[in-house]
N, C-alpha and C positions, 0 to 999 in steps of 0.2 A: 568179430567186432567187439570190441571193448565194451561192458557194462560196470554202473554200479550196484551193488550187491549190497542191501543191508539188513544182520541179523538182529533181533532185539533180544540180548542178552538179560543173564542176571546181574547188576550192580553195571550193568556198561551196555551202551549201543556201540556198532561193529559196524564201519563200512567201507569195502574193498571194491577198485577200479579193475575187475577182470578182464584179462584176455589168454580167452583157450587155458591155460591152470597157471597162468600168472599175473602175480599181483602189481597193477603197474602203479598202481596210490594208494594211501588207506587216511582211513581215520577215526578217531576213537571220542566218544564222549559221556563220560560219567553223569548221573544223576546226582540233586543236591546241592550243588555252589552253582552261583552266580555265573550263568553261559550267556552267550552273544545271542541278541537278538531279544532274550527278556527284558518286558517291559511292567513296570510295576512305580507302586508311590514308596519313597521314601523319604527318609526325616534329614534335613540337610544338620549335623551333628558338629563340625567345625569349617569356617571359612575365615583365614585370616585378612586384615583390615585390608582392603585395595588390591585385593586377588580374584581374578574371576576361578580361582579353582577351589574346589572344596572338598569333603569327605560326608558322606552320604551313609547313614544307615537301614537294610530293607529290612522286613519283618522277621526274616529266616536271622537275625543279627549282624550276616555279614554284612562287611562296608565297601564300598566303593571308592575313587574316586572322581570329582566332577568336574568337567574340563565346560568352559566357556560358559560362565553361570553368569545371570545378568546381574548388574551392580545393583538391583535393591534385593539381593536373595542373601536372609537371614540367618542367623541358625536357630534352630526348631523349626521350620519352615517345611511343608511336605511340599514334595518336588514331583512329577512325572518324568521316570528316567528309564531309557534303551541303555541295557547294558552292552558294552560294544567291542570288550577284553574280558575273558576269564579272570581269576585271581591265577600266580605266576609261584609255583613252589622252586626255590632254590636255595643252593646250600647256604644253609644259616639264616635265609629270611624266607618271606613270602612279599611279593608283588600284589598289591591289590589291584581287584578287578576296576574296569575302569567304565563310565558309563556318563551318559550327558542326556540336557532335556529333550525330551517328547512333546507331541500333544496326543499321538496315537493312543487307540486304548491299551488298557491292562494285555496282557497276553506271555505265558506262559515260555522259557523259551525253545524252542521249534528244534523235533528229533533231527536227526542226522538225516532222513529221508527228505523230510522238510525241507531243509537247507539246499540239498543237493537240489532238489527238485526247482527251486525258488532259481540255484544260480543255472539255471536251462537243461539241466545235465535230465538225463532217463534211468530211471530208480527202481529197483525191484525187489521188495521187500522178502528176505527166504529164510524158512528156519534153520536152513545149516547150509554153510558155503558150501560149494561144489569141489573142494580144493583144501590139502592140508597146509596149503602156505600160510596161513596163518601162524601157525605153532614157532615156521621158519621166523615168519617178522618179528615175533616176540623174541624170538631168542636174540633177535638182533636187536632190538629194543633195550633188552636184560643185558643184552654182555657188550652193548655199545663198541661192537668191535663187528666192522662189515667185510669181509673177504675177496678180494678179486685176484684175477693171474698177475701174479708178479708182486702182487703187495696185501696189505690191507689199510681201512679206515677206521683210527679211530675216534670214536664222537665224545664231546663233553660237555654239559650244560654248564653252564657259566651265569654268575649274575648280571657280564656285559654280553654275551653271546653265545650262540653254540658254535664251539672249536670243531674241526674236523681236520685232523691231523691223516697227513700221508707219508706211510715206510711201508718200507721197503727194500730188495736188496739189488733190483734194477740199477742202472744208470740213471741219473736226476730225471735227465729229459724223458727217456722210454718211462717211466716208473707216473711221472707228473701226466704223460698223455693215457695209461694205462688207468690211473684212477680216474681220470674225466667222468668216463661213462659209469661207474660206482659211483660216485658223488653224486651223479644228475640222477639216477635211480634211488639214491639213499634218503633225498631232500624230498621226492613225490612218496615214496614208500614209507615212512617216520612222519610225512606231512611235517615237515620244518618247514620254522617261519621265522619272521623277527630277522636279527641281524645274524647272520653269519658267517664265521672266519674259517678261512679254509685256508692250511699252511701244506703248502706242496711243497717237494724238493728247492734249493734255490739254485736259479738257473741263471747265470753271469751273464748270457748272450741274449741281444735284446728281442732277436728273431726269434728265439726260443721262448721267450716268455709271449711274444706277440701271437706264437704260435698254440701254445695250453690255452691262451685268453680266446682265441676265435674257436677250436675244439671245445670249450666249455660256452660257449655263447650256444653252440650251434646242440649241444646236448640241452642243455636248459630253455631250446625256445618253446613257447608255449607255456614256459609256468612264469605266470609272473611276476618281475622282482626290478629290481636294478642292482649292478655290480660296478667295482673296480677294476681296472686293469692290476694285473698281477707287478709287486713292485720288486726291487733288486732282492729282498728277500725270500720272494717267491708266496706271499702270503696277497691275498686275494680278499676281496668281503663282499659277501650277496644280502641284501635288503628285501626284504617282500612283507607285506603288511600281517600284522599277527593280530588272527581273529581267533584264534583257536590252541588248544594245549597240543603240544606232537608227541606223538609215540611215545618218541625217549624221554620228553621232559615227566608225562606220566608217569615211568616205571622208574624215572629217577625220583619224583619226587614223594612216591609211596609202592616201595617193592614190596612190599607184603599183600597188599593190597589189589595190586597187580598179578600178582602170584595166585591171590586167593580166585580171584576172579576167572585167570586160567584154567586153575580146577575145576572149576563147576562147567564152565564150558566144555571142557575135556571129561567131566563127569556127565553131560547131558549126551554125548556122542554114544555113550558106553550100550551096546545092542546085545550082550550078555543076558540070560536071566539070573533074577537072583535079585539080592540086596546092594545097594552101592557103597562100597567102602572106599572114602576118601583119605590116602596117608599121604599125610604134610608137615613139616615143621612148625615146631608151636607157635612160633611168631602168625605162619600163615594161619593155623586152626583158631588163634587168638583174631583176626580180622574176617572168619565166616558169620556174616552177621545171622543170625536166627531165622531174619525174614528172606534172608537170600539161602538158607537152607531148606526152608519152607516151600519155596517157589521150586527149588531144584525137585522137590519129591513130589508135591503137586506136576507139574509137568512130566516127569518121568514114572507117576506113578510107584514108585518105590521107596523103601523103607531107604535113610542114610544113616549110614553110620561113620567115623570119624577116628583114624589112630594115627597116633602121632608118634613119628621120628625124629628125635633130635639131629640124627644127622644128613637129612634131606637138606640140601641147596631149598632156599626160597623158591626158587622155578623148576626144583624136580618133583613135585607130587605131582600123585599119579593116581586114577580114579579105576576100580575094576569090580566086576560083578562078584557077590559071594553069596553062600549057600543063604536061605533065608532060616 
């Protein structure tokens, strides 16, 4: 039977929908910006004339956006606000988080355990998954390129959406029914959300397209969204509400960081004795922050030490015991 599994990381919470050693969903959420579900006062900072929307400052500095503000709400005005969207990193900008009034109180916003637990799911909190698929999800995260028989997927964060491209050297038809089940596994596994376009082969016969749209209904039920029927171009678009950053959009919108974070995970696993040497690229040894090096050797008990290769990949350091 299916559980969720969540580890409390350094610089990141970790939670995987297990079954038997595989991972049928995940999800990731960083500490430090503005997450769903915090509640907190802030200073209403612009609201222009005859707009119920505004922009919101909380203490930490970042700003919000505020949707459905009543018409005598001023600027300087402190406001009670649930934040109810992350802030949205993509290329070339960032998307502000997005949050509206409360009356509830202050509150902090709620781990990855929390959440599960709140939306009815059964939670169990473990210091190390039972399973190295993790390593696997990241790298599909990192090379945004998911592999099935006959083709592959590849994914792209977009400022309108996340693209999911299918080739291949199948026939359109065989090739478009062969990524169904990869796509419906890539969208619970990455936890995408928000809009997304899915470009499949294009398939001239209308039975054929009738036919990938009811095989993809039937792979995605259960998560929920709403979609398109697939049109003469073969391009399709799924909708589901974004409360949350996905996989890819993290690792796209800070690989280093991503990377670093990797390590220490991959360096907490290390049952060698000895001293832990972590070698990485400098971009990644430049984002180990001190306190998350701190945490690594309190928890492990061990000295860290740190060398750097310029020509490691972002996501190929690798953590191994050495003499003390």
């Amino acid at each position: 039977m299916a559980e969720w599994l969540v580890e409390e990381g350094i610089g990141e919470e970790r939670a995987i929908l297990l079954e038997g050693d595989t991972i049928l969903a995940a999800r990731l959420q960083w500490p430090g910006k503005l997450a769903a579900g915090q509640i907190e006062d802030a200073a209403l900072v612009s609201k222009p004339a005859g707009s119920r929307r505004g922009t919101a400052r909380f203490a930490s500095g970042e700003e919000a956006l505020v949707d459905r503000l009543p018409s005598n709400a001023s600027e300087g005005k402190t406001l009670r606000l649930v934040v109810t969207r992350p802030a949205l990193s993509e290329a070339g900008r960032v998307k502000l988080a997005q949050a509206r009034q409360t009356d509830s109180p202050p509150r902090p916003a709620p781990g990855l355990a929390e959440t599960l637990q709140a939306e009815g799911e059964t939670v169990r909190t473990v210091r190390r998954f039972p399973t190295t698929g993790w390593e696997e999800l990241a790298g599909e995260a990192f090379a945004r390129r998911i592999v099935f028989a006959g083709g592959e997927l590849h994914l792209s964060p977009t400022p309108a959406m996340t693209l999911i491209d299918v080739d291949g050297a199948l026939p359109a038809m065989q090739l478009a029914l062969a990524a169904v089940p990869a796509i419906a596994t890539a969208v619970r596994r990455l936890d995408l959300s928000g809009s997304i376009g899915i470009d499949f082969p294009t398939l001239s016969a209308k039975e054929d397209r009738r036919a990938v749209d009811l095989a993809l209904g039937e792979a995605l039920a259960g998560w929920p969204h709403e979609r398109t029927a697939m049109n003469g171009f073969g391009f399709v678009q799924l909708v589901a509400r974004l409360e949350r950053i996905s996989l890819l959009h993290r690792f796209a919108g800070d690989r280093t960081g991503a990377a670093a974070r990797l390590l220490l995970r991959q360096a907490e696993g290390v049952t060698d004795p000895g001293a832990l040497l972590l070698s990485c690229h400098p971009g990644v040894k430049a984002r180990l922050d001190e306190d998350w090096l701190e945490q690594l050797s309190r928890r492990t008990g061990r000295e860290v030490r740190i060398a750097i290769d310029p020509g490691l990949a972002l996501e190929a350091g690798f953590a191994q015991a050495v003499p003390l």
